[in-house]
C-alpha positions as CSV (number, residue, x, y, z in Angstrom):
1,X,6.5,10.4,-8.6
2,X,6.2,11.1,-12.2
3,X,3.0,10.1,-14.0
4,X,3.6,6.4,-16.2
5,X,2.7,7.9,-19.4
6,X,5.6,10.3,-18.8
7,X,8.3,7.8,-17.5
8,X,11.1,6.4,-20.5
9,X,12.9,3.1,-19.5
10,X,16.3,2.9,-21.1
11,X,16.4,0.2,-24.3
12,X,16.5,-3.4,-23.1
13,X,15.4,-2.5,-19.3
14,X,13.4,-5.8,-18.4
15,X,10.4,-5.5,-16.0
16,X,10.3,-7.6,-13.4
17,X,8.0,-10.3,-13.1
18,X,7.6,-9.4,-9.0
19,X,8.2,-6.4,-7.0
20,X,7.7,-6.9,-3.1
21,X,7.8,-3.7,-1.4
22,X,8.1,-3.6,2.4
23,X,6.4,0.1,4.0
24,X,9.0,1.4,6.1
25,X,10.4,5.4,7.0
26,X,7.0,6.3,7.5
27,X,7.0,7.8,10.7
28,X,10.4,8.7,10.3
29,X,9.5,10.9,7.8
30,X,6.8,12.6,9.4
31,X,8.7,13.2,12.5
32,X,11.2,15.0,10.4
33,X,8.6,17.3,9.3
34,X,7.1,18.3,12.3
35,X,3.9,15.9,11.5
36,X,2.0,13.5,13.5
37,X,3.3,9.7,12.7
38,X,-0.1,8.9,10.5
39,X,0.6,12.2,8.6
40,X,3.8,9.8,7.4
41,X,1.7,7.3,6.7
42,X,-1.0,9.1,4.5
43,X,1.7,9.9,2.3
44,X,3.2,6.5,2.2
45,X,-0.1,5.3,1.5
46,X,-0.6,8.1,-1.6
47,X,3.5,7.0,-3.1
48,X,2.2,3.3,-2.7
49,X,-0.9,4.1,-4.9
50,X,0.7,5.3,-7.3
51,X,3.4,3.1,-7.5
52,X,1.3,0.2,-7.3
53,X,-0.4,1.8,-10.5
54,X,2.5,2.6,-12.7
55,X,3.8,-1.3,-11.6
56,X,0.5,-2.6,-13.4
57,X,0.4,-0.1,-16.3
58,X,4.2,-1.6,-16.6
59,X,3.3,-5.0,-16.7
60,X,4.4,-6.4,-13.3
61,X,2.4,-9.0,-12.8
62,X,2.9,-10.0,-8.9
63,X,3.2,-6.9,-7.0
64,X,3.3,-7.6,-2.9
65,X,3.3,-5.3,0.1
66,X,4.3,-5.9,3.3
67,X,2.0,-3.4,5.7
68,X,1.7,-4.4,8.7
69,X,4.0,-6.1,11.0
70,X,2.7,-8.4,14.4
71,X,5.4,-5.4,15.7
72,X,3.2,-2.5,14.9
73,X,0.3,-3.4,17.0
74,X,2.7,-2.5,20.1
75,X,2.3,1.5,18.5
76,X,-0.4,3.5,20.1
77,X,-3.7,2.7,19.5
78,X,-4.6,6.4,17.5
79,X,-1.4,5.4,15.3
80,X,-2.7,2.0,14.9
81,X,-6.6,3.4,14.2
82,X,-5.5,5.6,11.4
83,X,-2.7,3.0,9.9
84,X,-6.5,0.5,9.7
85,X,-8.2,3.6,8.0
86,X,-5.7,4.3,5.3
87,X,-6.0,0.3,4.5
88,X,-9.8,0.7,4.7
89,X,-9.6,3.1,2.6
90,X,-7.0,1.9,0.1
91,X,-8.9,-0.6,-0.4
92,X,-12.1,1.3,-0.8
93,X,-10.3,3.5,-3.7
94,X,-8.9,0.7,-5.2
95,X,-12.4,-2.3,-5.0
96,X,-13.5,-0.9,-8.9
97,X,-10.4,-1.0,-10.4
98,X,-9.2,-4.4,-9.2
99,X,-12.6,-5.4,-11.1
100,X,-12.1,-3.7,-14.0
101,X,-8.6,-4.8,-14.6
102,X,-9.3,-8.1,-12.6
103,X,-6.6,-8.2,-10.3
104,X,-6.3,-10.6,-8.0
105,X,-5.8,-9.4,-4.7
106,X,-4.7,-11.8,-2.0
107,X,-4.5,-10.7,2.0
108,X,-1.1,-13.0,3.6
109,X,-0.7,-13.0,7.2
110,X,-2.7,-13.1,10.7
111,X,-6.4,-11.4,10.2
112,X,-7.7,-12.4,13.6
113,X,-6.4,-8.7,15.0
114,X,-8.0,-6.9,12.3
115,X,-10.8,-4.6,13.1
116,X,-14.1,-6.1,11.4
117,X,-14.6,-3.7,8.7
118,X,-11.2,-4.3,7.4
119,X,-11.5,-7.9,7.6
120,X,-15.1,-7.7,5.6
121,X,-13.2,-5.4,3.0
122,X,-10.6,-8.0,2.5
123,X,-13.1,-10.7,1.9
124,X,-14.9,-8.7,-0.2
């Protein structure tokens, strides 16, 4: 993805108010490499950084993910362990900018399955 100081938007392109984004191709994409599934979904993870990012530096104001399906907690449990590490750690990487720039950041959906140190980073 190119960096947001380099990206030109044509005259009169209007940013949208909300972008919704819904993580899917993951494994796929992996697989077609020759990589392990959560190889797939490092990457993701790194593309949905930085298009979170540029989204902000653009003035989106809403921007939602959709990351994790009641579905996916039928994958195998290593898959599942490392999908919970990448969103420990995105939101590790992420806890002094949302300060800074005072995001809000709001968690939608069942937490009850969560592992405990995801849910405390949530609340956090």
């Amino acid at each position: 993805m190119a960096p947001i100081d380099t990206l030109t938007l044509p005259k009169g392109t209007k940013i949208p108010n909300h972008i919704a984004l819904i993580l899917d191709g993951n494994r796929r994409w992996a697989r077609s490499r020759g990589l392990h599934p959560w190889e797939g979904h490092k990457a993701g993870f790194f593309a949905l950084k930085a298009l979170a990012k540029s989204a902000r530096t653009l003035g989106v104001h809403t921007f939602t993910v959709w990351g994790f399906s009641t579905e996916n907690w039928d994958r195998p449990q290593q898959e599942i362990e490392k999908i919970m590490g990448l969103i420990l750690r995105a939101l590790k990487d992420m806890e002094k900018e949302i300060i800074k720039d005072q995001v809000r950041f709001v968690h939608l959906g069942r937490k009850d399955r969560l592992p405990e140190n995801v849910l405390k980073k949530i609340q956090e």
